[in-house]
FIPA-726191 format. One line per field, with one value per residue: residue number from 1; residue in one letter; x, y, z negated of N, C-alpha, C in turn. Coordinates in steps of 0.001 Angstrom, whole numbers, plus 500000, padded with zeros to 6 digits. Atoms other than C-alpha are relative to their C-alpha. Example, Ala and Ser with C-alpha at 12.3 -4.5 7.8 and 13.67 -1.06 7.14 Angstrom:
BEGIN
num <- 1; 2
residuo <- A; S
n.xx <- 500890; 499180
n.yy <- 498810; 498810
n.zz <- 500000; 500060
ca.xx <- 512300; 513670
ca.yy <- 495500; 498940
ca.zz <- 492200; 492860
c.xx <- 500900; 499230
c.yy <- 501200; 501090
c.zz <- 500000; 499270
***
This chain:
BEGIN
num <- 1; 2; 3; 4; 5; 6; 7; 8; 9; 10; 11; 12; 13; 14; 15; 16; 17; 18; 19; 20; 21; 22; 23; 24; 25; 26; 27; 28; 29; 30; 31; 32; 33; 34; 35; 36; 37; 38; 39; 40; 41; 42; 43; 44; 45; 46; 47; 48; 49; 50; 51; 52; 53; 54; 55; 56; 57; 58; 59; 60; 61; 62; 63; 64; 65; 66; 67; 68; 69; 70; 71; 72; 73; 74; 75; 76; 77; 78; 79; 80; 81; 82; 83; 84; 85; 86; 87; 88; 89; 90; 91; 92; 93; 94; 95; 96; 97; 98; 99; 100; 101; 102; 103; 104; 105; 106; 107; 108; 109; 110; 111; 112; 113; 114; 115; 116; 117; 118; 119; 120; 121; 122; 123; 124; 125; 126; 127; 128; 129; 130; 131; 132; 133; 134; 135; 136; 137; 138; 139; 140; 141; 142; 143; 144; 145; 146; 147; 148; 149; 150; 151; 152; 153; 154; 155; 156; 157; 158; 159; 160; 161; 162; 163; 164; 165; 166; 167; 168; 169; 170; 171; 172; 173; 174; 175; 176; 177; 178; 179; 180; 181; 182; 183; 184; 185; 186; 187; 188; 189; 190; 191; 192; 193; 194; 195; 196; 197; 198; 199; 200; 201; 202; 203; 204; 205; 206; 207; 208; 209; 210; 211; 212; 213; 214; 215; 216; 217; 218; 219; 220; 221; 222; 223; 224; 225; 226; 227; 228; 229; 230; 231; 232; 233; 234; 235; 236; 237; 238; 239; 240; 241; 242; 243; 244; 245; 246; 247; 248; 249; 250; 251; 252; 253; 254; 255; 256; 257; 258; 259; 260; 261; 262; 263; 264; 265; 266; 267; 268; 269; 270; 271; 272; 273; 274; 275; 276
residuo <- X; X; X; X; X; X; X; X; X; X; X; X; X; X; X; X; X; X; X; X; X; X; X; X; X; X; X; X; X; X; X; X; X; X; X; X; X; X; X; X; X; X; X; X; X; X; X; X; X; X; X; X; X; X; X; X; X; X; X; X; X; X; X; X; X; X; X; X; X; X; X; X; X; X; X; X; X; X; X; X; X; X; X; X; X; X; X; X; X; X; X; X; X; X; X; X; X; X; X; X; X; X; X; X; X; X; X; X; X; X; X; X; X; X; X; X; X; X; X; X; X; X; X; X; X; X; X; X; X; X; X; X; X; X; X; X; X; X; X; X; X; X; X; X; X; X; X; X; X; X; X; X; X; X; X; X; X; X; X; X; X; X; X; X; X; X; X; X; X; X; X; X; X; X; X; X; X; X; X; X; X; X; X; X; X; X; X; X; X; X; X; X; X; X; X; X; X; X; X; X; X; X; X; X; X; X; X; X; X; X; X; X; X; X; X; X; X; X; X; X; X; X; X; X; X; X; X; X; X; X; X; X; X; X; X; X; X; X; X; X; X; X; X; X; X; X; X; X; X; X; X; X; X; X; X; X; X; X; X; X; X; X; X; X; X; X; X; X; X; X; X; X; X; X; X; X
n.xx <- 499633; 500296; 500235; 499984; 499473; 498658; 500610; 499835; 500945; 500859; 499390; 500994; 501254; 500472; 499432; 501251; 501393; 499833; 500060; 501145; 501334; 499661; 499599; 500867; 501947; 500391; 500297; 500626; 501522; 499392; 499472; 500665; 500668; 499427; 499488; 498120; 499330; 498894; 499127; 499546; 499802; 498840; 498791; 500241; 499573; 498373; 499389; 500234; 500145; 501110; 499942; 499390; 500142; 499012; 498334; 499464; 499400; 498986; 500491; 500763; 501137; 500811; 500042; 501336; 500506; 501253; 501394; 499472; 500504; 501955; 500596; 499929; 500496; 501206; 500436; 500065; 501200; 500729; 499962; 500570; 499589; 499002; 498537; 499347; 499647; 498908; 498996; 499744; 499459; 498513; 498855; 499903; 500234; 499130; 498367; 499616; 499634; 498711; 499081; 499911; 499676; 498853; 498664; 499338; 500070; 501338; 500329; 499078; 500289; 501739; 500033; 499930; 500632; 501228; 500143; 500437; 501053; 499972; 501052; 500589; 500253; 501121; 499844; 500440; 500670; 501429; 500212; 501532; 500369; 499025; 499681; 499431; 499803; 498768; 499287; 500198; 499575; 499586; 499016; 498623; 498762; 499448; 498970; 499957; 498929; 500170; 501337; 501435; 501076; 500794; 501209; 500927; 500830; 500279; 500996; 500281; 498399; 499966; 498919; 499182; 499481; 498901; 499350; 498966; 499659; 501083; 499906; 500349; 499654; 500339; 499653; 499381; 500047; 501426; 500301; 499637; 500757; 498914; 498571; 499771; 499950; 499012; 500535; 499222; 499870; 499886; 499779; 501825; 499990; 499311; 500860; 500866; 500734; 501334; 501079; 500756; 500213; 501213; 501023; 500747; 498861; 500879; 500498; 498941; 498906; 500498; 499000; 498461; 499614; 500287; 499683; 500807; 499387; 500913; 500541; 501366; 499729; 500058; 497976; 499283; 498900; 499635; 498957; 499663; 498517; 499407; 498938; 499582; 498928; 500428; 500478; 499482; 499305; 500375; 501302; 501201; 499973; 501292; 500543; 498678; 500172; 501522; 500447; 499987; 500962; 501449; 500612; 500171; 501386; 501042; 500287; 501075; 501443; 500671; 500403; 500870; 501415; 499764; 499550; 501033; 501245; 500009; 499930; 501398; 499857; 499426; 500634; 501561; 499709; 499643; 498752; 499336; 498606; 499061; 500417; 498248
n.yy <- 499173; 498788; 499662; 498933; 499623; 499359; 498960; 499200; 500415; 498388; 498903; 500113; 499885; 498486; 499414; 500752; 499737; 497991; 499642; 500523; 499250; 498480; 499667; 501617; 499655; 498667; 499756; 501553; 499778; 499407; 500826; 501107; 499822; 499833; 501248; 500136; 500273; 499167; 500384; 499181; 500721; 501527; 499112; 500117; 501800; 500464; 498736; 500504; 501718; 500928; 500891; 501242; 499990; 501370; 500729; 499761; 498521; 499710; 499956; 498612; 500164; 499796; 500717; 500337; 501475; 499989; 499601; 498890; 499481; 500320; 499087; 498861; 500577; 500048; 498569; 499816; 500869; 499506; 498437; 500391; 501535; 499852; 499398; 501141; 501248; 499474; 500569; 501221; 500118; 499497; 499932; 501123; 500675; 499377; 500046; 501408; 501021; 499878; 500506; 501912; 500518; 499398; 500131; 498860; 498111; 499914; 499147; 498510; 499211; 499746; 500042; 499331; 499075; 500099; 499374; 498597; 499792; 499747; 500918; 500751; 501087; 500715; 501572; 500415; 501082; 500029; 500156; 500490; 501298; 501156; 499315; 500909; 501006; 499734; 501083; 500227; 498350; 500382; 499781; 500949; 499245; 500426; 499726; 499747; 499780; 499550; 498874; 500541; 499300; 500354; 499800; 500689; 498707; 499850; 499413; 499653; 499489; 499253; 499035; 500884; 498536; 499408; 500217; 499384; 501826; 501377; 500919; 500496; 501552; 500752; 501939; 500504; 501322; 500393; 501292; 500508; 499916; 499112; 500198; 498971; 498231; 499293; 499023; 499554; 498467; 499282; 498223; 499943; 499250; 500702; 500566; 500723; 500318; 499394; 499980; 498757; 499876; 500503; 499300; 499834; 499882; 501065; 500007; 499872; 499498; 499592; 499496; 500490; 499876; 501446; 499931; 501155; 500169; 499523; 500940; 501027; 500564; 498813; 500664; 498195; 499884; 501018; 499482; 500732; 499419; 499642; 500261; 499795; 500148; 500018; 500925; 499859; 501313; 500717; 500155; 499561; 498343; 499762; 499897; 499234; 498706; 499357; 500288; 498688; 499453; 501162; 499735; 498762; 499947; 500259; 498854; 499059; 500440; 499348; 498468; 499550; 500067; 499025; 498893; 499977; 499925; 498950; 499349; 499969; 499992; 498904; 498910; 499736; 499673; 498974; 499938; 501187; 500154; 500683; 501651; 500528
n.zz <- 498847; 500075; 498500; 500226; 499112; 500585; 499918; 498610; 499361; 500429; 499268; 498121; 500227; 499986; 499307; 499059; 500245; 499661; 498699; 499289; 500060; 499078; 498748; 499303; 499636; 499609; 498539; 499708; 498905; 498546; 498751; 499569; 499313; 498712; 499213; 499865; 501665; 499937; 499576; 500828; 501128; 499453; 500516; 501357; 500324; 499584; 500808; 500814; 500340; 499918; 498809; 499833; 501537; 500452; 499162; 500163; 499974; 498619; 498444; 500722; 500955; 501558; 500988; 501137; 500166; 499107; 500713; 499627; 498813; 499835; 500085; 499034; 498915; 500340; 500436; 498471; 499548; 500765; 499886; 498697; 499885; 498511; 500313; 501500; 499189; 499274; 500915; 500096; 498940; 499954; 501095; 500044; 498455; 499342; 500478; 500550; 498394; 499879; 501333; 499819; 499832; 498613; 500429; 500682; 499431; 499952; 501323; 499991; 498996; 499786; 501016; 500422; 499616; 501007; 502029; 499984; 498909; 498189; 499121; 500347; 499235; 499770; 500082; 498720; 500113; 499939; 498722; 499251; 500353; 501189; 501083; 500756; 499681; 499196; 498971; 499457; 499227; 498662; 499452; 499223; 499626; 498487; 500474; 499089; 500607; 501404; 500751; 499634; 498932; 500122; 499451; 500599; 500426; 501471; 500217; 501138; 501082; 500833; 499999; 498575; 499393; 500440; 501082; 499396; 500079; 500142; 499902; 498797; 500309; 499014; 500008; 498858; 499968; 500425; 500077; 501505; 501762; 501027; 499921; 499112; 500399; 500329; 500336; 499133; 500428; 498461; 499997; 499047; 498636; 498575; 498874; 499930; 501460; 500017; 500859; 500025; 501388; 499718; 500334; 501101; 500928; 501039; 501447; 501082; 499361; 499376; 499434; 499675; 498621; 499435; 498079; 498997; 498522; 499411; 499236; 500412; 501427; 500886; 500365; 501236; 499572; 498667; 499158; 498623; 499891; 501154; 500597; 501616; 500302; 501235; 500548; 501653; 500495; 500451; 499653; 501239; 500133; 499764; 501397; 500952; 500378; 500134; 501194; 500494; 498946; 500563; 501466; 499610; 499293; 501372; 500985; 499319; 500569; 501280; 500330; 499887; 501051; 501006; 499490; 499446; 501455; 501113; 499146; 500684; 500916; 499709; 499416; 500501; 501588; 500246; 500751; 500029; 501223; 499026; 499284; 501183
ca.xx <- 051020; 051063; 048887; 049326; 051190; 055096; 055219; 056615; 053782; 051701; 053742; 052692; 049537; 049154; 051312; 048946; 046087; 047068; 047652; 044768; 042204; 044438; 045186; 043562; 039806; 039686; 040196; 038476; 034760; 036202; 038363; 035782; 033474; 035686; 037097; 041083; 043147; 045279; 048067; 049874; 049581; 052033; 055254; 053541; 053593; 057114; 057967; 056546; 057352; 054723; 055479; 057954; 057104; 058686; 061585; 064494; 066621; 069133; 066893; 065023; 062264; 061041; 061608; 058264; 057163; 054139; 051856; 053399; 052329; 048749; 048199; 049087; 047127; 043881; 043931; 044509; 041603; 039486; 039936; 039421; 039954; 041393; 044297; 044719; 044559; 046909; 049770; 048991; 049454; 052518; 054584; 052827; 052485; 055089; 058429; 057930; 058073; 060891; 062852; 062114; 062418; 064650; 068261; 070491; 070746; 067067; 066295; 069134; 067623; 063636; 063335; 064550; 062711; 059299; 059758; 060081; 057333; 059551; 058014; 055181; 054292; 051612; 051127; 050002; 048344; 044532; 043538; 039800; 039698; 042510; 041903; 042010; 042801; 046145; 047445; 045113; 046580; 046911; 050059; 053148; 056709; 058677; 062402; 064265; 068362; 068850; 065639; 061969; 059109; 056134; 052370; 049476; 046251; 045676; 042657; 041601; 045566; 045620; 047939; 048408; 047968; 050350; 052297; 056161; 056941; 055054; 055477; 054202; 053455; 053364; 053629; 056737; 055161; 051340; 051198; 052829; 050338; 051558; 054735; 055201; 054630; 057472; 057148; 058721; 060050; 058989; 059388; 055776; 057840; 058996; 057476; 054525; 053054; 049451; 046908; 044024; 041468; 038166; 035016; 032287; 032747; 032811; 030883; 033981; 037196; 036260; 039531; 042058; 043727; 042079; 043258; 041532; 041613; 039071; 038280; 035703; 037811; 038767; 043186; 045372; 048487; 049984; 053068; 053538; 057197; 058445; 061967; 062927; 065967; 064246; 062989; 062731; 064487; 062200; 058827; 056759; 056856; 053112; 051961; 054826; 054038; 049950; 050083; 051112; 048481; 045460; 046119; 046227; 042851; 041739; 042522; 040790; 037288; 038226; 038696; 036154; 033236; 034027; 034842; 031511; 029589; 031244; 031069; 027067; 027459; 029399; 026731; 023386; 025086; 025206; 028324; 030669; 033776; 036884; 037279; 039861
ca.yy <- 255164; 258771; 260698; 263963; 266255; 267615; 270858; 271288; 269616; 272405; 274482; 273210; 272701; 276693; 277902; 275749; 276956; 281355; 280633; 278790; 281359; 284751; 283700; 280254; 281133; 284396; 283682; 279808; 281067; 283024; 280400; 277593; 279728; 280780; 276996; 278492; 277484; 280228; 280129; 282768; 280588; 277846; 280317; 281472; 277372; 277211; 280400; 278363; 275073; 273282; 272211; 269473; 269198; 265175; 265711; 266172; 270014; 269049; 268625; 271959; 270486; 270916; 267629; 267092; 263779; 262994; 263703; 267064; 266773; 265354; 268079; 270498; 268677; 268887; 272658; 273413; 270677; 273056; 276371; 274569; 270935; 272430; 273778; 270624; 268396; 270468; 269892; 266282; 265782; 268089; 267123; 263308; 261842; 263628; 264768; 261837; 259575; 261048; 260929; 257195; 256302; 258559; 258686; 261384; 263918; 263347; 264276; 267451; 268183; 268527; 268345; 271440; 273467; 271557; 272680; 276376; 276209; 277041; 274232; 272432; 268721; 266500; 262118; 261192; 258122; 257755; 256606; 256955; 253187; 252282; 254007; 252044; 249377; 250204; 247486; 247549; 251462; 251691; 254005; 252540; 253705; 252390; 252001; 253753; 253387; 255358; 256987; 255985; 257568; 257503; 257603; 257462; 259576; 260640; 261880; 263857; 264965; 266878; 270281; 268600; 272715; 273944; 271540; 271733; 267977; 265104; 261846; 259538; 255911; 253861; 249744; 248825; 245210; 245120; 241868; 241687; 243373; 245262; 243778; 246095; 249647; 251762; 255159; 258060; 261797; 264194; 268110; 269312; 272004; 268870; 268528; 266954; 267002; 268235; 269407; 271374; 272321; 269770; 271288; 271793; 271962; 269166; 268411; 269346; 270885; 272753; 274927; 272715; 271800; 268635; 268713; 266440; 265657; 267819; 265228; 262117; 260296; 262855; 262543; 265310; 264299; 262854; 262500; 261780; 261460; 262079; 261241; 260575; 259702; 259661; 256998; 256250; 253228; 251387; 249593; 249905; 253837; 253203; 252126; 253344; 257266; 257271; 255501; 259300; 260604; 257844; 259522; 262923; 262487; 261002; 264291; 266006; 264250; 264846; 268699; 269357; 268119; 269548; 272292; 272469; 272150; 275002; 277032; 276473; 276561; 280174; 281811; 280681; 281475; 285065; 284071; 281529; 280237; 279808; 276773; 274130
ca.zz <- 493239; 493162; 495838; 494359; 496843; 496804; 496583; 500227; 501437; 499448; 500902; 504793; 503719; 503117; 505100; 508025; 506689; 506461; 510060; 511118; 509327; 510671; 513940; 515163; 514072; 514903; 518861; 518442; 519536; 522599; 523663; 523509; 525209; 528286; 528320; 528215; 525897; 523946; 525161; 523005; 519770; 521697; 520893; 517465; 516175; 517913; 515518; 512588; 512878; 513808; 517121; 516220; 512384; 511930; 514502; 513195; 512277; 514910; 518023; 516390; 514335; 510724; 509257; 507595; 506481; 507666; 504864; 505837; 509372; 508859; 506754; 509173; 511709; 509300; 508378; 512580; 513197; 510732; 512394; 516035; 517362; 520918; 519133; 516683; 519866; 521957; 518874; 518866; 522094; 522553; 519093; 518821; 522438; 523493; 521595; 519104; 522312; 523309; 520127; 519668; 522647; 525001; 525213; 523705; 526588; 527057; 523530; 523670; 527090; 526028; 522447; 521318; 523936; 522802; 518969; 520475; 522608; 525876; 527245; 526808; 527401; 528396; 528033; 531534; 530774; 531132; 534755; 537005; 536339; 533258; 530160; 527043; 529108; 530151; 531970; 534300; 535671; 539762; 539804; 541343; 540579; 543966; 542838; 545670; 545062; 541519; 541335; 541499; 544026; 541922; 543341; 541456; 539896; 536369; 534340; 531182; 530271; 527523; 528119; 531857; 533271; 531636; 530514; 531959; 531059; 531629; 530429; 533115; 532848; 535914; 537159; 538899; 538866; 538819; 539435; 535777; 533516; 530920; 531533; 534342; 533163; 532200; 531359; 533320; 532150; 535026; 535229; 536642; 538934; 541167; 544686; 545090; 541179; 541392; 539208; 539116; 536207; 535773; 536033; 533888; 530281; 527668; 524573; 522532; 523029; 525251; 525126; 525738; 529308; 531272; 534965; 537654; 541213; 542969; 545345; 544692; 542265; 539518; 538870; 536552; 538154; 541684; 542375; 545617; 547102; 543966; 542693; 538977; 537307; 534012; 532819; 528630; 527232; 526042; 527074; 524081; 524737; 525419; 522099; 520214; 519963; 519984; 516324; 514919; 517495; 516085; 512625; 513734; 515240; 512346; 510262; 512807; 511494; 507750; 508460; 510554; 508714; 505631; 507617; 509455; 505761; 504338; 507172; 506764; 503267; 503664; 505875; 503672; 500368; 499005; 496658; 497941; 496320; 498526; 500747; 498789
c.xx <- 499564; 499220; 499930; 501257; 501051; 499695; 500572; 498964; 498552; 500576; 499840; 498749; 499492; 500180; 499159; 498444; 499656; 499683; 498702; 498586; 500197; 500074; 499626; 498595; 499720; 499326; 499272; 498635; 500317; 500684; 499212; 498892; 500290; 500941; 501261; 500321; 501287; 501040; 501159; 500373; 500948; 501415; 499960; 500003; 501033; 500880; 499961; 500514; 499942; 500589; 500853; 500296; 500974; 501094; 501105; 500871; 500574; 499549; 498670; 499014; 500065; 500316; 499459; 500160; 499050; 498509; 499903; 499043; 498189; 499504; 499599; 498826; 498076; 499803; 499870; 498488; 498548; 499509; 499453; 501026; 500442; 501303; 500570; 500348; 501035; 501623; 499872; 500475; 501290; 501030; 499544; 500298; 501557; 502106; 500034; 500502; 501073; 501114; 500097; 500639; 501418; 501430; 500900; 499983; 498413; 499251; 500843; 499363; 498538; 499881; 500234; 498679; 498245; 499654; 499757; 499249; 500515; 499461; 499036; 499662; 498843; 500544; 499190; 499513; 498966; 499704; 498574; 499521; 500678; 499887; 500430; 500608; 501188; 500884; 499068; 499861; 500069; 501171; 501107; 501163; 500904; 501787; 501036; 501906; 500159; 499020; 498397; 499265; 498218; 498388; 498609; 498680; 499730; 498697; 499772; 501792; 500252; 501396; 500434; 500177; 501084; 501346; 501735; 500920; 498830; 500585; 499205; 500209; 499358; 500549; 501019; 499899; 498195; 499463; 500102; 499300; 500775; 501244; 501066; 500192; 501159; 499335; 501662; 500138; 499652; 499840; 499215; 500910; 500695; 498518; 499084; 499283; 498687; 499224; 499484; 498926; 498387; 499132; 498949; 500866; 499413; 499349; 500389; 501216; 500521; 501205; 501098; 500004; 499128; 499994; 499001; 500358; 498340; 498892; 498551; 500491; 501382; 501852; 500219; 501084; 500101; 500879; 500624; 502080; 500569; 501078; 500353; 500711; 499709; 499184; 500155; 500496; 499361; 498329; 498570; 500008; 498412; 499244; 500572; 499419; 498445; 499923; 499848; 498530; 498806; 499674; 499870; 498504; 499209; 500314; 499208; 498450; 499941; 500562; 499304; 498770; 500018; 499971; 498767; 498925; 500454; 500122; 498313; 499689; 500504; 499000; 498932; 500245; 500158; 501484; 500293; 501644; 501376; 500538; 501705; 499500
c.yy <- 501445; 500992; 501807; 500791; 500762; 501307; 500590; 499386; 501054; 501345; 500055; 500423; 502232; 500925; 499885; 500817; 501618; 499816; 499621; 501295; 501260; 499319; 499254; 500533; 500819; 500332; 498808; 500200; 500238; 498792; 498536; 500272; 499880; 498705; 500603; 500428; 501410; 499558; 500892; 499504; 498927; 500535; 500195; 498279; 499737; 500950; 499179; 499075; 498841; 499495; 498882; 499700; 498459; 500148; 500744; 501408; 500142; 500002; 501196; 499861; 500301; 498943; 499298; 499282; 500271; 500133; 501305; 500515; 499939; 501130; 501684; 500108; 500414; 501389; 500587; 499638; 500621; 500844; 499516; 498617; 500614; 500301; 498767; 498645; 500256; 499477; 498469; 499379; 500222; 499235; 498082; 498828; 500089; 500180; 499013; 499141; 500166; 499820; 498752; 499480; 500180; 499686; 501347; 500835; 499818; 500792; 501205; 500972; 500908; 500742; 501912; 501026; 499967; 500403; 500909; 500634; 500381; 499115; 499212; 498272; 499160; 498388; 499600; 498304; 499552; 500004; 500399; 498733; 499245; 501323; 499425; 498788; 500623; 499400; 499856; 501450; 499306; 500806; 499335; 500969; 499137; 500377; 500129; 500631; 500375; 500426; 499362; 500877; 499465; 500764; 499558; 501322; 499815; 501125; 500476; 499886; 500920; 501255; 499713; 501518; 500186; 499537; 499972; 498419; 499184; 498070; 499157; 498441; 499706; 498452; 500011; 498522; 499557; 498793; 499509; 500413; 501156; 500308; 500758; 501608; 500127; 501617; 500740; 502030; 500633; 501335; 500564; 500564; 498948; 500352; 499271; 499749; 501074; 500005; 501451; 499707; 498880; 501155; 500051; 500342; 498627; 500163; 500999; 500020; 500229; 500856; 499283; 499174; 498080; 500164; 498782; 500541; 501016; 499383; 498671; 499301; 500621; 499120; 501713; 500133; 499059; 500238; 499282; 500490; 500386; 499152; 499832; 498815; 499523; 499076; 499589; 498469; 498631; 499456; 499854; 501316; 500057; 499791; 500356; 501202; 500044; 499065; 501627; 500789; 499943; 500862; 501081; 500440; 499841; 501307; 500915; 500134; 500643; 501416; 500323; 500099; 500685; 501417; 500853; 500453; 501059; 501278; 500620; 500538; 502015; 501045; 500102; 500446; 501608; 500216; 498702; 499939; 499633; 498561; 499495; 498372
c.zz <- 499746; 501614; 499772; 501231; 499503; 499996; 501415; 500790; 499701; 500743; 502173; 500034; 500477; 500900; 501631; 499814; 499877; 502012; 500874; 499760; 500221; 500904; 500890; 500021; 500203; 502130; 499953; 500831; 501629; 500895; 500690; 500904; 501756; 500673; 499770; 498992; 499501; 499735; 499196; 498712; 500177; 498757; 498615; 499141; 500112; 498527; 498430; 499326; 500497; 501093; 500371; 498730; 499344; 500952; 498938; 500168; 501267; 501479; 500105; 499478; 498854; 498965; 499336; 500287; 500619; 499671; 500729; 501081; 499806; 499490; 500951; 500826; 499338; 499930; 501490; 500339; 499392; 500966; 501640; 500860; 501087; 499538; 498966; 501132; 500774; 499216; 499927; 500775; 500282; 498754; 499903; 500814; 500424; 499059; 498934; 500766; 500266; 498962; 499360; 500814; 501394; 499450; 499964; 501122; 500587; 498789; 499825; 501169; 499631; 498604; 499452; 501054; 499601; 498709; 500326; 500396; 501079; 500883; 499325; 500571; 500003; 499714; 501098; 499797; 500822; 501686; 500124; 499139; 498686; 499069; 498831; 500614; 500830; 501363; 501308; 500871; 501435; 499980; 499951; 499798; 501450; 499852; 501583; 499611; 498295; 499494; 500319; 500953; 498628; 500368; 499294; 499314; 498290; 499681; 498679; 499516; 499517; 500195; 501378; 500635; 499706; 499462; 501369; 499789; 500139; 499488; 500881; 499965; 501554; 500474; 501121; 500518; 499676; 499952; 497906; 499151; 499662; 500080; 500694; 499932; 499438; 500291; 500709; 499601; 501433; 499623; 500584; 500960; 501248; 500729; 499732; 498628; 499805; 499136; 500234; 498742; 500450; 500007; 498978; 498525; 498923; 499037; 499220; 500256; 500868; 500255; 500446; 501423; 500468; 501761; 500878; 501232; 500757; 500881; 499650; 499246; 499042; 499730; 499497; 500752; 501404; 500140; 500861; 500556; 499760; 499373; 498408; 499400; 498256; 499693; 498382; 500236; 499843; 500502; 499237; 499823; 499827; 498542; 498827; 499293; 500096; 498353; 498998; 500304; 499609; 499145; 499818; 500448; 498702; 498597; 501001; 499300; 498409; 500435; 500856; 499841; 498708; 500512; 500350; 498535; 499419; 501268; 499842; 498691; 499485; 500727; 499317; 498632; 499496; 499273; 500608; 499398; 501619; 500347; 499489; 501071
***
């Protein structure tokens, strides 16, 4: 097996990695200090590339394989994990999901505008009470003629401020488990879709968006008396698009340790050699 790299994957690679050490680490301190994420680098990524690196030319992506993307994902994850999780979210969670599992004017409708950064999107998942444990979510979609009503709270959603799509999983059958969830396209500017910013700040990635419920049990999203027409195809949407996501995370770890040691390595050294 060969693990040596093509040369358009050298060619991500670098191209990932100019941008991360002009224009990513330059604002990374600032933005982890003040908690908000820049928001300016969305458009720059859209300009690039990056922001829909495996979708396909025709729904305005890039193409890359996926060595391609990981690498992307690791040289980002270097310069600052808020901006490496924001792209995972947006391009893995999100317009992968859709391109699996939506249906053609779903993917014509979104897709392209996610690659350019005109919109961004969030994965509404993660409950108060159901996180890894999915199946055991409380929101309810409520099938109401053609369209659903769905009601329910969400927590820790990555890009959920800002984001201008949401994917949205909720049980039209709780009794059923798993069996029940279906996953739901929604457009934040409907009625009734709430979010405001958590407080404090975390551990670690510290710039990027995590909405909550203000109230006594902490939600990103609600959407109350809410209509939607959108629904994806398929019911494995839920574990479908976070396999990309898993391994995205997991280049996070190898570039920011390395990252971290030569960073150290860079300030106690009088001569250092450039970081490979």
């Amino acid at each position: 097996m060969n693990f040596e790299l093509t040369d358009e994957q050298k060619r991500i690679q670098a191209q990932a990695r100019q941008f991360a050490e002009q224009e990513v680490a330059p604002v990374a301190r600032e933005a982890d200090e003040k908690g908000q994420f820049p928001l300016h680098l969305v458009k720059r990524m859209g300009e690039l590339g990056f922001l829909a690196g495996p979708i396909e030319p025709e729904y305005g992506g890039s193409g890359m394989d996926y060595v391609g993307y990981a690498l992307l994902c690791e040289e980002l994850g270097r310069a600052d994990s808020s901006v490496r999780g924001f792209l995972t979210v947006h391009t893995s969670l999100v317009s992968l999901c859709i391109r699996d599992w939506g249906t053609e004017e779903q993917k014509r409708r979104y897709l392209p505008r996610l690659a350019s950064g005109e919109w961004i999107g969030c994965y509404a998942l993660t409950e108060p009470d159901a996180g890894s444990d999915a199946a055991s979510m409380q929101a309810i979609a409520r099938e109401e003629g053609d369209s659903y009503v769905l009601n329910g709270e969400k927590i820790w959603i990555t890009n959920g401020a800002s984001a201008h799509i949401a994917i949205v999983f909720a049980s039209r059958d709780r009794s059923a488990r798993h069996k029940g969830i279906c996953a739901f396209l929604v457009e934040t500017d409907t009625p009734g879709f709430l979010r405001e910013p958590m407080p404090g700040k975390e551990l670690g990635h510290r710039a990027a968006e995590h909405p909550y419920h203000p109230g006594g049990m902490p939600r990103a999203k609600k959407c109350a008396a809410r209509r939607s027409r959108r629904g994806l195809q398929s019911r494995h949407v839920c574990p479908g698009p976070r396999s990309p996501g898993r391994c995205c995370r997991g280049c996070r770890c190898s570039a920011s340790v390395p990252g971290c040691l030569y960073s150290f390595y860079k300030a106690t050294t009088p001569v250092w050699p450039a970081y490979r």
